[in-house]
C-alpha positions as CSV (number, residue, x, y, z in Angstrom):
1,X,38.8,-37.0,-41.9
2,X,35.5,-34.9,-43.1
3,X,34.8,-31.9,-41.4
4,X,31.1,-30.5,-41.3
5,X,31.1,-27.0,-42.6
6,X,29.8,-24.8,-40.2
7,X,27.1,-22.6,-42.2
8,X,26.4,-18.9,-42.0
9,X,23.4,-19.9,-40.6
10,X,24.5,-22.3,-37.3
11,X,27.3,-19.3,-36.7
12,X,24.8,-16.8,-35.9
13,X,21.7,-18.2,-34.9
14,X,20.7,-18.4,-31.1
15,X,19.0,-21.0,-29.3
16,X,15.4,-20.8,-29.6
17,X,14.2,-19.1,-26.0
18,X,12.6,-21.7,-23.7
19,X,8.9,-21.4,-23.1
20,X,7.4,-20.7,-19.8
21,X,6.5,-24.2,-18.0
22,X,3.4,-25.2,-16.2
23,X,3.3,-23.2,-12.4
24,X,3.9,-25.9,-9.8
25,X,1.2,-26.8,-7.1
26,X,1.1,-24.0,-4.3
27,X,-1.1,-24.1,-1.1
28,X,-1.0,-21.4,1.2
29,X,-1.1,-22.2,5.1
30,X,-3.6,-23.9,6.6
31,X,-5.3,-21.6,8.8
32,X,-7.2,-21.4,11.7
33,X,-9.3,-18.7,13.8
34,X,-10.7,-18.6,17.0
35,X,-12.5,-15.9,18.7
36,X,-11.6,-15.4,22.6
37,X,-14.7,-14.2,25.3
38,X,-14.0,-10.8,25.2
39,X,-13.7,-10.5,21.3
40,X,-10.4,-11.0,20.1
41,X,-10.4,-12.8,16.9
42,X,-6.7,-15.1,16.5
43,X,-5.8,-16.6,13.9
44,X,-3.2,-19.4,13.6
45,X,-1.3,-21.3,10.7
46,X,1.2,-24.2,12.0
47,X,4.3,-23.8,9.8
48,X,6.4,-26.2,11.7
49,X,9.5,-25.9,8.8
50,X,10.6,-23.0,10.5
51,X,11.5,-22.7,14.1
52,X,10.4,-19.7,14.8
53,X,7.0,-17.8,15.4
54,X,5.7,-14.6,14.1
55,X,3.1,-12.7,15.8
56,X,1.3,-9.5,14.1
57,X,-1.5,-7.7,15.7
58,X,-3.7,-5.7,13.2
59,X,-5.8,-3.1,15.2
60,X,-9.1,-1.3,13.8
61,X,-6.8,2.1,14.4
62,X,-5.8,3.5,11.5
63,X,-5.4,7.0,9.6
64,X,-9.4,7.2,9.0
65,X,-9.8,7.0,12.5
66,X,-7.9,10.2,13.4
67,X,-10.1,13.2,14.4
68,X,-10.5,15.8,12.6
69,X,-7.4,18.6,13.1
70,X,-5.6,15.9,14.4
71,X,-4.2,14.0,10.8
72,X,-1.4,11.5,12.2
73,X,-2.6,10.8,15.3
74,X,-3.1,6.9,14.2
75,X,0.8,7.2,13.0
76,X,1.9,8.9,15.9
77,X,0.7,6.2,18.2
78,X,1.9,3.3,16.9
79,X,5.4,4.8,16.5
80,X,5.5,5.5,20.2
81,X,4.1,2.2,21.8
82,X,8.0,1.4,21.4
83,X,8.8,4.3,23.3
84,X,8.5,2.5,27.1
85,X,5.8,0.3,28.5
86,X,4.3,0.8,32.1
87,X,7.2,-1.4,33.3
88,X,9.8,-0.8,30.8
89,X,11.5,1.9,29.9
90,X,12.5,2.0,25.7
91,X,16.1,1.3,26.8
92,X,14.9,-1.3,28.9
93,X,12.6,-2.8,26.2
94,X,15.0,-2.8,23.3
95,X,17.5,-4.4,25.9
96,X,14.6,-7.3,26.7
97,X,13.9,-7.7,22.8
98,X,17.3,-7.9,22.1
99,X,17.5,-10.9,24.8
100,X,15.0,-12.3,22.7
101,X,16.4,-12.0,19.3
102,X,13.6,-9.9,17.9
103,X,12.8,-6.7,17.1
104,X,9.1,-4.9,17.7
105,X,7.6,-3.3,14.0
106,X,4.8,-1.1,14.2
107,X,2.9,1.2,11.7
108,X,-0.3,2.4,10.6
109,X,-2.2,2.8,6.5
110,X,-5.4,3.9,6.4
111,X,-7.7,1.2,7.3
112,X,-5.6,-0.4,10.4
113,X,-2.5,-0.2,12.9
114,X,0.2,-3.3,12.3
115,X,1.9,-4.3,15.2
116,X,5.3,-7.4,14.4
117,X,7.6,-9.3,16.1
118,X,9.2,-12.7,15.0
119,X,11.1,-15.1,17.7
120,X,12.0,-18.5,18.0
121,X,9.1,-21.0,18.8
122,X,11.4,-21.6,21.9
123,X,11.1,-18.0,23.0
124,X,7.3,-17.1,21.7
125,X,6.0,-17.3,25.5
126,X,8.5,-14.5,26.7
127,X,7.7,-12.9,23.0
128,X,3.7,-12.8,24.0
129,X,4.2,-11.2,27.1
130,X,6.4,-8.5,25.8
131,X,3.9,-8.0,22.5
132,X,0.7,-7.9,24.7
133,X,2.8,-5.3,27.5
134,X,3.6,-2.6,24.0
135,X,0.0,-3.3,23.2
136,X,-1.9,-2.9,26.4
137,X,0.2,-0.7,28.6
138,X,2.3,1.8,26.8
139,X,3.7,5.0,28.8
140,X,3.9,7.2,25.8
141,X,7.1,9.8,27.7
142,X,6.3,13.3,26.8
143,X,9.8,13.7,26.0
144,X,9.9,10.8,23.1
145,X,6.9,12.2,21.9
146,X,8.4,15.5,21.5
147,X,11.3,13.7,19.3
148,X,8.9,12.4,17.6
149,X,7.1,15.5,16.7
150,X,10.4,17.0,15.8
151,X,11.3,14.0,13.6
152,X,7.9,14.4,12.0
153,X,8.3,18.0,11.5
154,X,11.6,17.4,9.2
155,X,10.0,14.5,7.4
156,X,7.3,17.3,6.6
157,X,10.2,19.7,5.3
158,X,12.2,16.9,3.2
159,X,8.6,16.0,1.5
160,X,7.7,19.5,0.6
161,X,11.2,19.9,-0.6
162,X,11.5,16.9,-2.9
163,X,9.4,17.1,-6.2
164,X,8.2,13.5,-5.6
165,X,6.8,13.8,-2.3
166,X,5.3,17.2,-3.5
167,X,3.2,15.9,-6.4
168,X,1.8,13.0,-4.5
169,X,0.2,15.3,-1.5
170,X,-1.1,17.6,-4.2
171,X,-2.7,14.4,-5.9
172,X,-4.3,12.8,-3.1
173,X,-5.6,16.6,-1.6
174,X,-6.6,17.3,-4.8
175,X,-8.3,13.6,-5.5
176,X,-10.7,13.6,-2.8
177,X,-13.1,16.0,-1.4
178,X,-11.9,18.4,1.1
179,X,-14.3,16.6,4.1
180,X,-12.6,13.5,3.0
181,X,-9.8,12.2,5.5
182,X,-8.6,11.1,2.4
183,X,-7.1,14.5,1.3
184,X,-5.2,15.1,3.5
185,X,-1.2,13.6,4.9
186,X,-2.0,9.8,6.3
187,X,1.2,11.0,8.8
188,X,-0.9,14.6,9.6
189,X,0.9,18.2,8.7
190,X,2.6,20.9,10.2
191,X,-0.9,22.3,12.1
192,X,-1.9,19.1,13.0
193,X,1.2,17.3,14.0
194,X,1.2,20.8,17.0
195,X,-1.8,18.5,18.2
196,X,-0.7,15.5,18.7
197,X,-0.2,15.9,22.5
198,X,0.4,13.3,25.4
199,X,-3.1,13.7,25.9
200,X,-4.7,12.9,22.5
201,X,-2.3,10.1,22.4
202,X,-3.5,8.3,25.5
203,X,-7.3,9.1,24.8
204,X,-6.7,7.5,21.2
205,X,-4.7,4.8,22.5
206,X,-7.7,4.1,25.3
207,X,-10.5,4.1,22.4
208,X,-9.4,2.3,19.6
209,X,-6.8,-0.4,21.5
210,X,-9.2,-2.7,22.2
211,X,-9.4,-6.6,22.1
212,X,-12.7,-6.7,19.9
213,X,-11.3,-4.3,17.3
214,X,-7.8,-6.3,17.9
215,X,-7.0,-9.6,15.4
216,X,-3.9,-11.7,16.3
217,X,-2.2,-13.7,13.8
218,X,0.5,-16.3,14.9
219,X,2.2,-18.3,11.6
220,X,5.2,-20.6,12.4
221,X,6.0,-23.5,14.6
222,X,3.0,-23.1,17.0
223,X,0.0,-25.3,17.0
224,X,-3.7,-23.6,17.4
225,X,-4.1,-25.0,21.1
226,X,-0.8,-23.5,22.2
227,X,-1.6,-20.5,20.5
228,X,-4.5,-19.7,22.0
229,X,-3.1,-20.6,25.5
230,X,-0.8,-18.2,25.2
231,X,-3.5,-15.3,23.6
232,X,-5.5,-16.3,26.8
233,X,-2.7,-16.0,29.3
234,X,-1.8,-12.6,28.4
235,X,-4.8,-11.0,25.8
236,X,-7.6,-12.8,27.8
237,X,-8.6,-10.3,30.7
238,X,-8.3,-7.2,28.3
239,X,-11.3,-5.7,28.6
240,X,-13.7,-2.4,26.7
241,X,-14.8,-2.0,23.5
242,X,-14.1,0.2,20.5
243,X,-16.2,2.2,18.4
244,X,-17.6,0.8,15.4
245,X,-15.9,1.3,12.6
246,X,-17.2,4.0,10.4
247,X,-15.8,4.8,6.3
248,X,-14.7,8.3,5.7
249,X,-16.2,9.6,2.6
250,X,-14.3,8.9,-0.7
251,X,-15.7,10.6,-3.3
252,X,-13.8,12.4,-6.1
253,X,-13.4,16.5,-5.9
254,X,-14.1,17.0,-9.1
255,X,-15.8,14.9,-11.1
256,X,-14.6,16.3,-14.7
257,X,-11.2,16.2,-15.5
258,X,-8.5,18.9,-14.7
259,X,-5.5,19.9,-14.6
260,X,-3.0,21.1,-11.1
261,X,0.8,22.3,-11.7
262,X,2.8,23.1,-8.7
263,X,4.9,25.7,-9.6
264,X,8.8,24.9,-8.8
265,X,10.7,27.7,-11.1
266,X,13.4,26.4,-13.3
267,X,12.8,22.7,-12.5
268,X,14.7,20.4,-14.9
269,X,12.3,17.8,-15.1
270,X,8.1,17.0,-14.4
271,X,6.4,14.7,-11.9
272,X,3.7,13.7,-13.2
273,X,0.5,12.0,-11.5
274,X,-3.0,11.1,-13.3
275,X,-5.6,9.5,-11.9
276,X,-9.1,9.6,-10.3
277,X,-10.9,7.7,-7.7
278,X,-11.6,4.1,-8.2
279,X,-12.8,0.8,-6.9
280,X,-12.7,0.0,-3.2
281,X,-10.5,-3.3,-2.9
282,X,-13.2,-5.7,-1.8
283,X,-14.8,-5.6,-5.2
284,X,-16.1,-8.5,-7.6
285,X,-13.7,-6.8,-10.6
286,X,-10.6,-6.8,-8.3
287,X,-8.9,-10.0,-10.2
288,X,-9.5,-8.8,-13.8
289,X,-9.0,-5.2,-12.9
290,X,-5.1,-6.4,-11.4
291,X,-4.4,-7.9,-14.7
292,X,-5.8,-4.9,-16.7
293,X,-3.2,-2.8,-14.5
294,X,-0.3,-5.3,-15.1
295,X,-1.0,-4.9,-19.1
296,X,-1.7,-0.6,-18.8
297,X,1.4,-0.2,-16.4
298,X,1.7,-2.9,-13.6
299,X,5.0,-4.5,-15.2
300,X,8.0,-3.3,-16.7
301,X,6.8,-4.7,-20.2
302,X,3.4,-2.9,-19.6
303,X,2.1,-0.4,-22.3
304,X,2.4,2.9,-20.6
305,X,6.8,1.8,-20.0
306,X,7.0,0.6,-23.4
307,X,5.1,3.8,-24.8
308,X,6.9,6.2,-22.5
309,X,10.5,4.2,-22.0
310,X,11.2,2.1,-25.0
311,X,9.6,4.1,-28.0
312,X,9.7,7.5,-27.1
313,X,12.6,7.9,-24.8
314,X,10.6,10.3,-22.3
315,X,11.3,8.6,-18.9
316,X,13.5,6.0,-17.2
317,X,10.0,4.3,-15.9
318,X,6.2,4.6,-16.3
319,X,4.0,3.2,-13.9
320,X,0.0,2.9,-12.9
321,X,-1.5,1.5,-9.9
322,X,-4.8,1.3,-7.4
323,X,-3.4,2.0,-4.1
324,X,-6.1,-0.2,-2.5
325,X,-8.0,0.7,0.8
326,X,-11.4,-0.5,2.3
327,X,-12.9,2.5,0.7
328,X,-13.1,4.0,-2.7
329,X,-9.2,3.2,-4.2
330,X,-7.3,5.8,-6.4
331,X,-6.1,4.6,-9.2
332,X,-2.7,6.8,-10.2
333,X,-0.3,6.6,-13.1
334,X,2.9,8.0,-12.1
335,X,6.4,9.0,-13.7
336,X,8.9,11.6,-13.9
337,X,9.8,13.7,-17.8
338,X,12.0,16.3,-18.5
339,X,9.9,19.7,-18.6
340,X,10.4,19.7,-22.5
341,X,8.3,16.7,-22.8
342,X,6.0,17.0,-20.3
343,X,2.8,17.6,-22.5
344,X,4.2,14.9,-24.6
345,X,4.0,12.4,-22.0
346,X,0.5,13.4,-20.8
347,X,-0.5,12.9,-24.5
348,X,0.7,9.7,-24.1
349,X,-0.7,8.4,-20.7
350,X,-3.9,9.6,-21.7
351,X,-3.7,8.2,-25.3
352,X,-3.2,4.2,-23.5
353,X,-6.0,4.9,-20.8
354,X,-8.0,5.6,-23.6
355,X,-6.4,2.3,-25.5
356,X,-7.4,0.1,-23.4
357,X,-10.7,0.7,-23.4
358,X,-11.4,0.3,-26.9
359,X,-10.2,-3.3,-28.2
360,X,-9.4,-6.1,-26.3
361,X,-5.9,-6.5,-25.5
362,X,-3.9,-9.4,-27.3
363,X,-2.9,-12.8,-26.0
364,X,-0.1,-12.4,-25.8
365,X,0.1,-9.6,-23.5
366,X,-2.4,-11.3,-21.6
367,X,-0.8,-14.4,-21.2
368,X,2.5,-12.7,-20.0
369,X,0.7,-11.0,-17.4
370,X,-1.1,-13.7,-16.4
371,X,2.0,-15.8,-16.1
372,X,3.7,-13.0,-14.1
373,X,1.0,-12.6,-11.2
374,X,0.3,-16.4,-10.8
375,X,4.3,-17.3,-11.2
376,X,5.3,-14.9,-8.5
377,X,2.5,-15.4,-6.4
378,X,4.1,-18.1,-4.1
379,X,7.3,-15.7,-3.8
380,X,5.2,-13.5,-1.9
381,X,4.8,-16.1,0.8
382,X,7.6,-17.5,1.6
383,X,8.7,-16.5,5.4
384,X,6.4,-16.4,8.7
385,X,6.2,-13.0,8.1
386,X,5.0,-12.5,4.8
387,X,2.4,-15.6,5.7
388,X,1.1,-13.2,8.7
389,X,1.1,-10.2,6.5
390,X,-1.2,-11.9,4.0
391,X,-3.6,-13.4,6.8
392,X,-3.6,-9.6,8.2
393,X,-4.8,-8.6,4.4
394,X,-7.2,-11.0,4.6
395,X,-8.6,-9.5,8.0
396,X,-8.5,-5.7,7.0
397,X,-9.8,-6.3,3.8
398,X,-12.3,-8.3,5.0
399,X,-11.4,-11.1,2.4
400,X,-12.8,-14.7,1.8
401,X,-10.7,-17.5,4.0
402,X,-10.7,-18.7,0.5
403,X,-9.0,-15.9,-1.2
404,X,-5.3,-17.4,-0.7
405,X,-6.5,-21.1,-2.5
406,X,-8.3,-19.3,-5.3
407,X,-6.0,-16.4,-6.1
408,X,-4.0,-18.3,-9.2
409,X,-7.2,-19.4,-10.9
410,X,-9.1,-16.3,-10.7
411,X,-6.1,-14.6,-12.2
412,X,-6.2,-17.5,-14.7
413,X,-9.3,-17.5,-15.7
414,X,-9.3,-13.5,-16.5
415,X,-10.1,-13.1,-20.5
416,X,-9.4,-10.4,-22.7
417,X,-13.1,-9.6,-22.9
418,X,-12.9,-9.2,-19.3
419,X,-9.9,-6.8,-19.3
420,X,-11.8,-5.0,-21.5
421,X,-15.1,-4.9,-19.9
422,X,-13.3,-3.7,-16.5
423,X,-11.1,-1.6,-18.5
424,X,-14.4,0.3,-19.5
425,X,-16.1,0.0,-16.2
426,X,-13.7,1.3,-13.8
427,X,-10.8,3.8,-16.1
428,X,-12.7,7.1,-16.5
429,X,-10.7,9.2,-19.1
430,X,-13.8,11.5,-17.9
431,X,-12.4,12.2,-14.9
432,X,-9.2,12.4,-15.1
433,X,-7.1,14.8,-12.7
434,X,-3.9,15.8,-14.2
435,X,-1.5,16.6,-11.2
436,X,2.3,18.3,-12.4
437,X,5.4,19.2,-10.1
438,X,7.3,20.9,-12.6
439,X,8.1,25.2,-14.1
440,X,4.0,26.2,-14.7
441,X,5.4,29.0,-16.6
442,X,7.3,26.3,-19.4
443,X,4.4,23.6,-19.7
444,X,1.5,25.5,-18.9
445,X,0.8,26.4,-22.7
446,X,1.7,23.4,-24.5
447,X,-0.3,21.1,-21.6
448,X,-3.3,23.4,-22.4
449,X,-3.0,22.2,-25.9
450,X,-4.1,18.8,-25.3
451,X,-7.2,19.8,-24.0
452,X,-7.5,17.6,-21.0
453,X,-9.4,20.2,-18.5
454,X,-8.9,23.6,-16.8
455,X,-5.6,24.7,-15.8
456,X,-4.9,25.5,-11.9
457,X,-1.4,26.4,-11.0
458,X,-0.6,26.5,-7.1
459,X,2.8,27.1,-5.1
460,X,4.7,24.5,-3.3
461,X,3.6,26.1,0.2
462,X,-0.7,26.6,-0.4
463,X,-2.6,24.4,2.1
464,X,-5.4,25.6,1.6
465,X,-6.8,24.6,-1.7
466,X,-10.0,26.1,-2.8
């Protein structure tokens, strides 16, 4: 009997690593809108694999509606349409959406108010009537507003507390322009949350609830016809009209770049924020400019985490973004050193903005971004929910009813040259504002070293930024 000697080789090679296969066919949702007489725009995609139906209301109320003096005010709202109806009481309410098997979500960004609830297509009728009650006719008690203010209050305390929640209200107050709605809390402050009384709530509630500023999105086991039955039954004799709809400004504070440390004495480690004002989401650059962000610091093999992470050991995680609103986005890069290293890390950041915008970046980082965004592009869609939150997208952001269909080939077709060209157009190493949570007096002189703008320090507690 011969036996095949097993070779140095065959003991310690490993299999070679399969490549990445072709993405699979993927259509999102057919969809369909209809507007109803007094302005109401609904729009409906019949997923009949699930049994159930979920309805999300997006509402032209959100933080750049609040008045001035009166941050929050879009937050507060929406938080306390749960709070009791006109016939309802909030015990009484949670009891009747517990009947139903549901639960009401609510919330507010900048550019609208999100109102959710999900039931069985057997239940949607009673669903409808209880959605259009929390949207029409809430009571807003004084005394669950009162929690509320309370509860906002702490929030406010825990933020300024927590280095992390520090450096990003210094970065966006210190982004944007002090006339900007933009710079200051989406959820309001301690001076402004004193203002959010009964009264502002109800007159808010009365001028920006309204069915032509109101889009209704139903995904799930409901046909159009049904659908907009139902949005007539109970949506159809809402009546007024809201105020048009009117961009705060979003320009940058300063348009050369500096830097901001918050002073917090003996602090073990940085945050660290850097960024400036970008593109508005709506934008012919925004599919090249997400895979430029994937390859700077969108994914965990991006260059800023292999820079910071993997070679130099600074951080457990790097990471960049555009936080993206109607208006003017910021784009931010974001992560956490020790205080040691702080100045080395900024180096670094800076040094792969800069990167980026002088050579094209390889195929091979290209191609794994590009696999990543169009791979887990169906994953994103894959409940009644996360099919009604991408319609809502499409409604806010004022998006193509083509944007869903096209998505994987307009990441696709993205080039290096293009990531480059963006890269150039929209990253402004120019403008750069430096924002640091950290001991001033440890990394003030070796961050003044590097050169990137003049030096501001502030304490945790100023609100008043000059």
């Amino acid at each position: 009997m011969s036996v095949t000697p097993v070779t140095e080789q065959s003991e310690t090679a490993a299999p070679s690593r399969p490549g990445a296969g072709t993405p699979r066919p993927y259509r999102f949702p057919v969809f369909e809108t209809r507007i109803l007489p007094n302005g109401l725009r609904l729009t409906v995609a019949n997923v009949p694999a699930y049994p159930v139906v979920t309805t999300l209301a997006v509402i032209e109320a959100g933080a750049t509606r609040d008045p001035r003096d009166c941050e929050g005010l879009a937050q507060f709202v929406t938080r306390a349409l749960t709070e009791g109806t006109r016939d309802m009481d909030a015990l009484q309410l949670a009891t009747r959406l517990e009947m139903l098997g549901t639960t009401i979500d609510t919330g507010a960004d900048w550019d609208s108010a999100i109102v959710q609830l999900t039931a069985l297509s057997s239940r949607i009728d009673d669903a409808m009537n209880v959605l259009a009650e929390v949207l029409r006719h809430p009571a807003f008690p004084e005394q669950e507003l009162e929690r509320m203010r309370a509860e906002r209050r702490a929030d406010l305390a825990q933020l300024r507390a927590e280095p992390r929640g520090l450096s990003d209200v210094f970065f966006s107050r210190l982004l944007y322009e002090p006339a900007s709605r933009f710079a200051r809390l989406a959820g309001g402050d301690e001076r402004s949350v004193e203002r959010l009384t009964r009264d502002e709530v109800v007159r808010y509630h009365a001028q920006y609830y309204r069915p032509d500023a109101t889009a209704l999105m139903l995904v799930g086991d409901i046909d159009i016809e049904a659908a907009v039955r139902l949005a007539t039954l109970y949506f159809g004799d809402w009546t007024g009209s809201a105020p048009p709809v009117t961009e705060p400004s979003a320009a940058q504070r300063h348009l050369e770049p500096r830097v901001h440390l918050v002073h917090k004495s003996d602090a073990p480690q940085s945050e660290v924020r850097v960024g400036h004002v970008a593109i508005p989401r709506l934008h012919d650059d925004y599919f090249p400019v997400v895979v430029m962000n994937a390859i700077l610091g969108g994914l965990f093999s991006s260059r800023l985490n292999l820079n910071l992470r993997e070679e130099h050991a600074y951080t457990y995680g790097a990471h960049s973004a555009f936080d993206w609103r109607r208006a003017a986005s910021p784009f931010e890069v974001s992560t956490a050193v020790e205080t040691a290293v702080t100045a080395d890390a900024l180096r670094e950041i800076v040094h792969e903005i800069t990167r980026i915008r002088e050579a094209p970046v390889s195929e091979t980082e290209l191609s794994l971004a590009v696999s990543y965004l169009i791979g887990v592009f169906p994953i994103r869609f894959e409940t009644t929910a996360e099919v009604a939150g991408g319609l809502a997208n499409v409604e806010i952001f004022r998006l193509p009813n083509s944007y869903f269909d096209s998505y994987r080939e307009r990441v696709q077709s993205v080039t290096a040259d293009d990531v480059l060209r963006v890269a150039r157009a929209h990253l402004d190493p120019g403008r750069l504002q430096v924002v640091v949570v950290g001991d001033a007096d440890a990394i003030r002189e070796p961050i003044a070293a590097l050169g990137l703008g003049p030096i501001t320090v502030y304490e945790p507690t100023d609100d008043d930024i000059a």
